[in-house]
N, C-alpha and C positions, 0 to 999 in steps of 0.2 A: 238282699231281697229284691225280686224284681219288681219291676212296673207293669202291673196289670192292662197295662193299654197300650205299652209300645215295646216294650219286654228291656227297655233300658233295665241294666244290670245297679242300680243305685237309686230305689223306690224311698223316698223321705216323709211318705205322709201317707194318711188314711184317708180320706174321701169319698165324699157323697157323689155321685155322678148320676142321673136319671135312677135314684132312687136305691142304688146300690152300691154300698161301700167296699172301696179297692186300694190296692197300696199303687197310690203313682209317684213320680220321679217329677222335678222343678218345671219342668216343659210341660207335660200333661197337666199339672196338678190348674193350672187356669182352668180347666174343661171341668169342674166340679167345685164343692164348696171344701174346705179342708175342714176337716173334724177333729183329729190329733196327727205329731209328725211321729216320727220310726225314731228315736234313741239308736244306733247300734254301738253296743258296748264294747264288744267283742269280735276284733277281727278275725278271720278264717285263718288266717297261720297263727294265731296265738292261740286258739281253742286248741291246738293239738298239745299244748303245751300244760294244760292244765291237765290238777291232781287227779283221781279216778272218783273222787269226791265232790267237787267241783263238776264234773263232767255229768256225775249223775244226777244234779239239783241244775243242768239245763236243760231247755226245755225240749221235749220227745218229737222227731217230728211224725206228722198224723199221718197216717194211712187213709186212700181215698177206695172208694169200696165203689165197685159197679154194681151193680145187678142188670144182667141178663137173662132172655130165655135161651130156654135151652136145646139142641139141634133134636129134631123130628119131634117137636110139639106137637104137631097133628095127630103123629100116630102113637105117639102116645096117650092125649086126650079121648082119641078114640077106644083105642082099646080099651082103657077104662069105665069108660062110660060103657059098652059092650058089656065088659065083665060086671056092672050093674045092673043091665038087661036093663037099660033104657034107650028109646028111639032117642033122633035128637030131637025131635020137638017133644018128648016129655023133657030131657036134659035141657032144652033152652026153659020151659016152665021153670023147672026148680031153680036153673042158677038167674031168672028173671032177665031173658037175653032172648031175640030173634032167634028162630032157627034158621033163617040165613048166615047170624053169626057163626052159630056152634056149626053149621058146615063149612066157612070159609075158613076156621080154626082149624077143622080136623082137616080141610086139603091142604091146607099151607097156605094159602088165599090170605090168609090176612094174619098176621101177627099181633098174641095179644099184649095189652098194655099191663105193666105190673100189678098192677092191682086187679083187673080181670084174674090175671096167672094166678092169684095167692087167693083168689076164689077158687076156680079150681082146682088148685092144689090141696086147699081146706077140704072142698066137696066129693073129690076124686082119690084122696089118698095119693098125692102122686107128686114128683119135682120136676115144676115148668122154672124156677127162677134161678141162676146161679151166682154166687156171687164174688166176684173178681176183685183182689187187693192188690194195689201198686206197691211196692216194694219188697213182698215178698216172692221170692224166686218162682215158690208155685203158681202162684198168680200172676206173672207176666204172661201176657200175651205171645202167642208166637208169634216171632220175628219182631218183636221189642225186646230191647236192651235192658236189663236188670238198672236200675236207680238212674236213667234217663229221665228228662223234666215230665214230662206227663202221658196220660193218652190222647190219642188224635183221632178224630173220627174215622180215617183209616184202618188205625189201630184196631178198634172196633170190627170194623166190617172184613179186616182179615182174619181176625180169629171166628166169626162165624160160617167162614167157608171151609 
């Protein structure tokens, strides 16, 4: 396990640090309060050694799930709203928004926050959010590695271009 604060590959404990618990390693672990240490039972070349039984009562690892919008949200928003035959300052009435907003939304001006998208999406019939799983080969980003340690803000903003 690593250490969430300096990526030492040998994390020994859970801790509190400005209010959020993290696995750190003997070095960090001063910079927070310790709460419980890491037990590891199981080293990495003996897991491979174990029965098909055994392997399946360990523990799964979790899939981390993005959600993103989705490319040309504008015009898409728009067209919908259109095919409602509403202006947008009636569409900014109903979804209770500026019509400054619903036009910086529909030019690309501003990008909406997920939970704006899942209003629209509710009110429009339509997919603003999508949602991206790390280890599964569809869900890698392009130009990331299948079961490399995580996403990188990078990561992110290449797959939006």
């Amino acid at each position: 396990m690593l250490c969430e604060m300096c990526n030492n590959k040998e994390a020994w404990c859970r801790a509190l640090v400005e209010g959020a618990e993290i696995s750190l390693c003997r070095n960090c672990s001063k910079f927070g309060r310790v709460t419980k240490e890491i037990k590891v039972e199981i080293p990495a070349k003996k897991a491979k050694k174990l029965s098909i039984a055994a392997q399946a009562s360990l523990p799964k690892k979790e899939k981390i799930v993005i959600e993103s919008i989705v490319a040309n949200f504008g015009a898409k928003i728009k067209k919908a709203r259109e095919k409602f035959g509403l202006t947008q300052q009636e569409f900014a009435i109903k979804i209770s928004e500026k019509e400054s907003i619903v036009h910086k939304l529909e030019t690309e001006l501003m990008e909406p926050n997920v939970d704006l998208a899942r209003k629209l999406e509710k009110i429009l019939h339509i997919t603003l959010v999508e949602q991206i799983e790390e280890g599964d080969d569809e869900g890698v980003l392009p130009g990331k590695k299948a079961g490399s340690e995580g996403f990188t803000l990078g990561d992110i903003m290449r797959a939006r271009q």
